[in-house]
N, C-alpha and C positions, 0 to 999 in steps of 0.2 A: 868486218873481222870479228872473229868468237876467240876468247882466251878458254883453251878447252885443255883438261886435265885428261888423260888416257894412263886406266890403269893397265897393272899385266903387261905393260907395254913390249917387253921382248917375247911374248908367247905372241903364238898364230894371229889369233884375232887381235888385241891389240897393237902387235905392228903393223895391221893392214892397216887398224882405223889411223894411226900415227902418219905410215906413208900418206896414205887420200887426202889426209890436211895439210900434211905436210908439201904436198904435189897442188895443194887447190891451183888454181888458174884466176878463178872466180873472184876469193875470200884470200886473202891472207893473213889466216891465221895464226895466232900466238900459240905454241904448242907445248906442254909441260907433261913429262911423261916420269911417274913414279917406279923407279926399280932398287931392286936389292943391290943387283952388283952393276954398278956404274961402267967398269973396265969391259963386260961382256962385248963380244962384236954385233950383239943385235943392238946394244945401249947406245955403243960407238958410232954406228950407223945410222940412226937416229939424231943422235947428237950432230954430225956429221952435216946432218941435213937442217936441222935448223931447232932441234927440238931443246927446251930445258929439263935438264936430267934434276930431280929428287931424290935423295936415297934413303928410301926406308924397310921395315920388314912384312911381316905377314900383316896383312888389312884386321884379321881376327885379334891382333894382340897389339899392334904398333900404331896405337890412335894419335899421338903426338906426331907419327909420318905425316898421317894423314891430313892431321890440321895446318901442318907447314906446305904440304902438296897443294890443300886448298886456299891459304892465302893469296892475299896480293891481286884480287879480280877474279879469278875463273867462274866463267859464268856456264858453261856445261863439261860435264863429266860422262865417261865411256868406262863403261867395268864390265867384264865378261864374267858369266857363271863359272867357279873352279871348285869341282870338287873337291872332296877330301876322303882318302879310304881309310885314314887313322882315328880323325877326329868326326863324331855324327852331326857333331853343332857347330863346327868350324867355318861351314860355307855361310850359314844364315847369319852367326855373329861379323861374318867379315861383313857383309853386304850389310848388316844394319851398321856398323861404322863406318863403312864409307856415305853412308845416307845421314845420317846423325852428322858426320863432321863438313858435310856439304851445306845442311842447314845452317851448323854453326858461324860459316863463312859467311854466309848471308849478302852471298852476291850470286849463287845458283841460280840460274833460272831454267834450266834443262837437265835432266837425268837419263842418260841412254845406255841403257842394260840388256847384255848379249844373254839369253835363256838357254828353251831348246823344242823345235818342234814336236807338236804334240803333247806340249805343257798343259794347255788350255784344259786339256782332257783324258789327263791323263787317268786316272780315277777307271775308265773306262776298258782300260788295259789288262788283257790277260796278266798275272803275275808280276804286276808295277812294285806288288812288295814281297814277292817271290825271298829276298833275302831284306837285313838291315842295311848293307852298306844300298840297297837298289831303290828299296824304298826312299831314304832322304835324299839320295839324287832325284828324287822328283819332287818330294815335299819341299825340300832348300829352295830350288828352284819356283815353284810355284808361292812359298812365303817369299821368296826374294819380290817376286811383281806385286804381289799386295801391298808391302813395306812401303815400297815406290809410290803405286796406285793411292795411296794415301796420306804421301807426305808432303803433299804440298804445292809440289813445284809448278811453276807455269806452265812448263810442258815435261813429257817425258813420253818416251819411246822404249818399247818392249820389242825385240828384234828375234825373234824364232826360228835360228836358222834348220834347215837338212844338214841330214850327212853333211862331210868334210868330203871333200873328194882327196883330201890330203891322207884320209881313213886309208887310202889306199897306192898312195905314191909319194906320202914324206914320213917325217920319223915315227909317227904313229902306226905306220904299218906295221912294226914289228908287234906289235901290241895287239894288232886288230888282226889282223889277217897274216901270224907269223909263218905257217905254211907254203903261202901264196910266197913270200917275199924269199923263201929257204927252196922251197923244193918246186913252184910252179903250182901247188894244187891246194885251193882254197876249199878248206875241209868246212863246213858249215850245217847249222840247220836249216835253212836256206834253201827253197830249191832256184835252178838257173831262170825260173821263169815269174821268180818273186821280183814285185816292180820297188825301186828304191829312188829317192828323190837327194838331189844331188847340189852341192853348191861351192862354188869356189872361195874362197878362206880373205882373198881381195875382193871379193864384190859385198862381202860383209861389210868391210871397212868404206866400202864407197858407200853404203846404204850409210851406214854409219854418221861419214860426213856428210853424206846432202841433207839428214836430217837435223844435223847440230846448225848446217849454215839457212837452212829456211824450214824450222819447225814447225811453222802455221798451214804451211800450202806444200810441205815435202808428201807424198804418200797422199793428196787431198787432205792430209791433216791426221789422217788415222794415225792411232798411237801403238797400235799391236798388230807387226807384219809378219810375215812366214816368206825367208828367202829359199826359194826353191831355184837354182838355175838350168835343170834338168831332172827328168824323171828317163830311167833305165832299167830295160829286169836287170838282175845279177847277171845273165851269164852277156847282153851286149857288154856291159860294163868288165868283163871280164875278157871278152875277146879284144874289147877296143884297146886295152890294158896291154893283152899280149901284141896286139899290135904294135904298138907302140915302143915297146922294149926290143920286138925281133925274134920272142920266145912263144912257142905253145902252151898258154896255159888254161886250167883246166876249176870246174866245180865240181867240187863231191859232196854230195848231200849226203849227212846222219842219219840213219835210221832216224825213229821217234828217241829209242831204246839208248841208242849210242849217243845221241844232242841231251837228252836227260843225264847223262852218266858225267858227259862233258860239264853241263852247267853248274855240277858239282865245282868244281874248283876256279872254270872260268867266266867272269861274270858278262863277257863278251856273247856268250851263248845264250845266258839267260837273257841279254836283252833279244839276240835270236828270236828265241821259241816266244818271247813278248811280244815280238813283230807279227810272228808266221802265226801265232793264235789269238790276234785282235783283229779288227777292224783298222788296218793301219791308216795315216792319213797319207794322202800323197795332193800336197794343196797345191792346183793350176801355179805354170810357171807366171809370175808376175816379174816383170826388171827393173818396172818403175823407170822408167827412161835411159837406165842406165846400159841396157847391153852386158848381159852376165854372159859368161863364157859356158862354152856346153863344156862337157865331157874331154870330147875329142881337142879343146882347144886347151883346155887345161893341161893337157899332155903333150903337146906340142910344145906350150910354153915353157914344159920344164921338164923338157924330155930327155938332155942327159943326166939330172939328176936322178930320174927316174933310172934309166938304165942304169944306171951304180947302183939305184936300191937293189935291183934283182939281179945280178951279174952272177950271183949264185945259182942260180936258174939252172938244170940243167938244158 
């Protein structure tokens, strides 16, 4: 059993990592999950299940959360990368306090921090600092794993996941593809035959937990993985999509001229035309024993939530 601290806990990835502990079979796990608002029903449901709730505020300003989060044993901790499109240095000061007060506890002995693939290299990317808010989303991120890489801990694990498949069937879709979810037709710089790597948001968390419950021999021991659970062009991934709802839906690719005009305001496009004009990665599926879900399964599993996203559809 790992007394394990899970921050973020009612966003995506940290409730997944929270379920997978909270579900082990294996390990039973002690689980402490840090949030703002204790009453939410992602909190509750957590709670529900076995988790100890904390309440404190932002990781970048509420260090005194943090060191009462890390009291009392926790011997590994789970923080996802969270941007900030307000503050430039918000993400790196939060992630060095949660590392700093992990030491301070001085009962740490694992750090497992969610990134973003194609960290590693990113430097190599057409237009990585196309604007300011695009560029610290990859400096944060890539000074977050050195912070880590050098502070100490007995183990620590760097987790690089793809795409969200949730990019395209939970709340983020309005954000990512609000076209696709309004009218049926994903307007993009993208063309249908662009390959995209794909991951489901619970196989995070399961990668998650099997490497807090056996750090030594999870992964053969590697510290910096890439979850890939499927590679798809755009337009399978777009027909398996309309499948799946009952709707015709459709990709429209930008001109050059029109995707530039766009990346003006939206910075969804700029990461686009960052994709369509580098060398992307698309790194071999690996599951690591686990069985990640394709595509098509991920939409099965949450297939009427799915169809209420797009019910607008014509």
């Amino acid at each position: 059993m790992v007394k394990v601290l899970v921050l973020a806990a009612t966003g995506q990835q940290g409730s997944a990592v929270a379920r997978a502990l909270l579900s082990s079979k294996d390990q039973q796990h002690s689980v402490r999950i840090l949030v703002r608002n204790p009453s939410s029903p992602e909190a509750q449901a957590l709670a529900a299940q076995g988790a100890e709730v904390v309440v404190g505020g932002e990781w970048a300003t509420d260090v005194e959360a943090l060191d009462r989060a890390f009291a009392g044993g926790v011997e590994a901790v789970f923080f996802p990368s969270i941007p900030s499109f307000a503050d430039g240095e918000s993400e790196i000061k939060g992630a060095t306090n949660v590392v700093e007060a992990a030491k301070r506890a001085g009962t740490v002995k694992h750090v497992v921090y969610s990134s973003v693939g194609g960290v590693e290299q990113y430097r190599k990317f057409k237009g990585w600092d196309a604007t300011p808010i695009f560029a610290n989303y990859w400096i944060a991120k890539s000074t977050t794993e050195d912070i880590i890489r050098k502070a100490g801990f007995e183990h620590y694990t760097l987790l690089r996941p793809s795409e969200f498949m949730t990019n395209y069937t939970g709340k983020l879709a309005q954000f990512q593809v609000p076209d696709l979810v309004k009218e049926g037709v994903n307007r993009t710089a993208l063309p249908s035959t662009f390959t995209t790597s794909l991951i489901d948001v619970d196989d995070i968390g399961r990668v998650a937990a099997a490497s807090i419950a056996s750090p030594s021999t999870f992964a053969s021991g590697r510290r910096e993985l890439h979850l890939t659970g499927e590679i798809l062009t755009l337009g399978e991934l777009i027909a398996q999509l309309g499948a799946a709802v009952g709707k015709t839906l459709v990709n429209e690719t930008w001109s050059r001229e029109q995707a530039l005009e766009a990346a003006k305001t939206n910075p969804v496009v700029t990461g686009q035309l960052m994709r369509l004009d580098s060398d992307w990665p698309n790194p071999p599926v690996e599951d690591f024993g686990l069985g990640f879900k394709t595509f098509r399964q991920h939409l099965e599993e949450h297939r009427d939530e799915i169809k209420e996203l797009y019910k607008n559809v014509p």
